[in-house]
TORDREN-589963 format. One line per 3 residues: their letters; for each residue x, y, z of N, C-alpha, C, O. Coordinates in steps of 0.02 Angstrom, whole numbers, plus 50000, padded with zeros to 5 digits. Atoms other than C-alpha are relative to their C-alpha. Layout:
! residues N
A) X/Y/Z/X/Y/Z/X/Y/Z/X/Y/Z | ...
***
This chain:
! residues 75
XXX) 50010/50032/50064/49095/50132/50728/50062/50014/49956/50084/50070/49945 | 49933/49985/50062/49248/50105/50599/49979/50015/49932/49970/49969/49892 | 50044/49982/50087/49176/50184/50433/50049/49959/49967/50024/49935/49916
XXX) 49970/50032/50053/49314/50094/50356/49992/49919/50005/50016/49881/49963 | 50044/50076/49981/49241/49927/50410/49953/49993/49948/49949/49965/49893 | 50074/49982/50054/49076/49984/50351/50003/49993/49940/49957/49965/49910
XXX) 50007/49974/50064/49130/50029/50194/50054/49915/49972/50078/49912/49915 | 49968/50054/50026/49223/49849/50176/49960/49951/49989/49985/49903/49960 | 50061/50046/49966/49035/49750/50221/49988/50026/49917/49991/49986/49871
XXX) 50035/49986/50046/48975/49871/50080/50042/49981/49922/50013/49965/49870 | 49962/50020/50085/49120/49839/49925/49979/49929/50004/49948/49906/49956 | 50025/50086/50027/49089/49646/49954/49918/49974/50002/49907/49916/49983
XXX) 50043/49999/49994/48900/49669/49988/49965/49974/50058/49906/49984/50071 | 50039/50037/49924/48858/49581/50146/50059/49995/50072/50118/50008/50064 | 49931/50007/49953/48968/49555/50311/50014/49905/49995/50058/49867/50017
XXX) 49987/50087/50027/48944/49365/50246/50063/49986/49954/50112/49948/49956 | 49939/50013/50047/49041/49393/50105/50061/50037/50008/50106/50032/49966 | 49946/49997/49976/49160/49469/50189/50043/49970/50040/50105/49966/50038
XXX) 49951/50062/49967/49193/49349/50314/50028/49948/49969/50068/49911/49996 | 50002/50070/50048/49193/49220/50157/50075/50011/49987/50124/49976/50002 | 49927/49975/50033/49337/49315/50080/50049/49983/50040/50094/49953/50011
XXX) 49959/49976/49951/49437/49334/50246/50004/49930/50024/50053/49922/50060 | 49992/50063/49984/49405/49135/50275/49998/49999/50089/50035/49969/50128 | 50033/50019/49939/49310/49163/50441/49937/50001/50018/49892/49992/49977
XXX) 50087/50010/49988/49150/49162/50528/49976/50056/50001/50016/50101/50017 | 50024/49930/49995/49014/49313/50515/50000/50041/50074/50003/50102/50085 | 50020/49961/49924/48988/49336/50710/50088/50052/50024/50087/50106/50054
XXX) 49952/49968/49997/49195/49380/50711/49977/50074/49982/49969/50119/50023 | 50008/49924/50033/49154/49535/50595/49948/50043/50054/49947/50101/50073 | 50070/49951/49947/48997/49577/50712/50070/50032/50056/50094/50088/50063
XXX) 49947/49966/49924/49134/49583/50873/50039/50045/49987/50061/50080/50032 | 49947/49952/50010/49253/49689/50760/49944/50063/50026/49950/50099/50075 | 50046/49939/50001/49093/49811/50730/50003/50025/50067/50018/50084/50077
XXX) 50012/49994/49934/49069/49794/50920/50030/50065/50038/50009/50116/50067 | 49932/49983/49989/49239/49840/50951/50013/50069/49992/50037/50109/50031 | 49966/49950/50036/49261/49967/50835/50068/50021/49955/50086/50072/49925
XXX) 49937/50013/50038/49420/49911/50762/50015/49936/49970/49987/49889/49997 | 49979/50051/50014/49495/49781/50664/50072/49960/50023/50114/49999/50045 | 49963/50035/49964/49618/49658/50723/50046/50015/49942/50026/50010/49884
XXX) 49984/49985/50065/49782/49717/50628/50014/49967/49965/50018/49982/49905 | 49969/50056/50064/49843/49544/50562/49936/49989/49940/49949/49958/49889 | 50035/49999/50057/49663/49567/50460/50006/50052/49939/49989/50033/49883
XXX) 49997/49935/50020/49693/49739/50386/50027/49976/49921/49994/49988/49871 | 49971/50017/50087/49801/49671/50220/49957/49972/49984/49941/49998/49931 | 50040/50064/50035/49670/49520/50184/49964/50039/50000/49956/50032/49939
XXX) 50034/49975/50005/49543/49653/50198/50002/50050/49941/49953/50072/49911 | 49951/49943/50046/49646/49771/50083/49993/49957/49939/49979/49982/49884 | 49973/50025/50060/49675/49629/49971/49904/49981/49980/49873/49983/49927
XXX) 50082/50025/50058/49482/49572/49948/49966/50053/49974/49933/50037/49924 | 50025/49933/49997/49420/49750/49941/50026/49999/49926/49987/50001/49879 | 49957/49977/50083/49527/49769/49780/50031/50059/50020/50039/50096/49972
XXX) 49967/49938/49981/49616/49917/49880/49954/50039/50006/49972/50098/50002 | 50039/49926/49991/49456/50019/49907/49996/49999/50060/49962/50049/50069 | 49988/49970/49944/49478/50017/50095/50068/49954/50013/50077/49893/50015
XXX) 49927/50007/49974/49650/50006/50140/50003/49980/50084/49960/49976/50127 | 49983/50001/49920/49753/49974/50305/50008/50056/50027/49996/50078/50083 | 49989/49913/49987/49788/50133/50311/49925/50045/50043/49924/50090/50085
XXX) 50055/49973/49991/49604/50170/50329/49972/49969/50063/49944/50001/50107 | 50003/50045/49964/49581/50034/50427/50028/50007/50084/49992/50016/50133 | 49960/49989/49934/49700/50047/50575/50041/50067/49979/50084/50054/49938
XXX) 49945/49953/49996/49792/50215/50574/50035/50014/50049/50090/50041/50046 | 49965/49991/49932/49829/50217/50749/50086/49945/49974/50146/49959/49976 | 49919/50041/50023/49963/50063/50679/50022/50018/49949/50081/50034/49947
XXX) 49958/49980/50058/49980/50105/50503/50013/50054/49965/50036/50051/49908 | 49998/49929/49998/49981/50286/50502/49966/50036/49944/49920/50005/49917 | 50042/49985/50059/49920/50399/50364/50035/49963/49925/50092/49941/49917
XXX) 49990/50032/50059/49906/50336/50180/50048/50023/49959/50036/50080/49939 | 49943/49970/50031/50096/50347/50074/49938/50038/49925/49886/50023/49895 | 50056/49987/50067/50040/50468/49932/50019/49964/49962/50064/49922/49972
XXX) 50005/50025/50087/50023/50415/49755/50038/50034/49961/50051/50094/49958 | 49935/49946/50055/50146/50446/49624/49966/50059/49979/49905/50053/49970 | 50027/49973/50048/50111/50594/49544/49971/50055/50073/49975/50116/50066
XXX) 50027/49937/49941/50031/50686/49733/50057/50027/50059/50099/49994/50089 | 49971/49964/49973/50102/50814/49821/49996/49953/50068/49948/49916/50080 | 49980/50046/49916/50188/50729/50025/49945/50046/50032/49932/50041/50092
***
């Protein structure tokens, strides 16, 4: 299971309206769940409907490694 999936179903409220956002069909999102990962060319459009509350970072780390810090936090 990708908690950071999960937690992308839950900021937009349904895996409907997540596929809505992402301009595909719901059964895709089921096969990610399946899977356990997301496909990475989704990872930004996911990033971007989320409003940044699950990142790519969170998303795929195996590709996009850990999250750059934030101004202001210690490397």
């Amino acid at each position: 299971m990708n908690l950071a999936l999960e937690s992308a179903v839950k900021a937009l409220g349904t895996q409907e309206a997540l596929a809505a956002a992402l301009g595909i069909r719901s059964p895709s999102i089921s096969e990610w769940r399946k899977r356990g990962n997301v496909p990475v060319e989704r990872c930004v459009a996911i990033e971007q409907a989320t409003n940044g509350a699950v990142t790519r970072y969170e998303l795929r780390p195996d590709i996009f490694g850990p999250a750059p810090a934030k101004e202001g936090e210690a490397a």
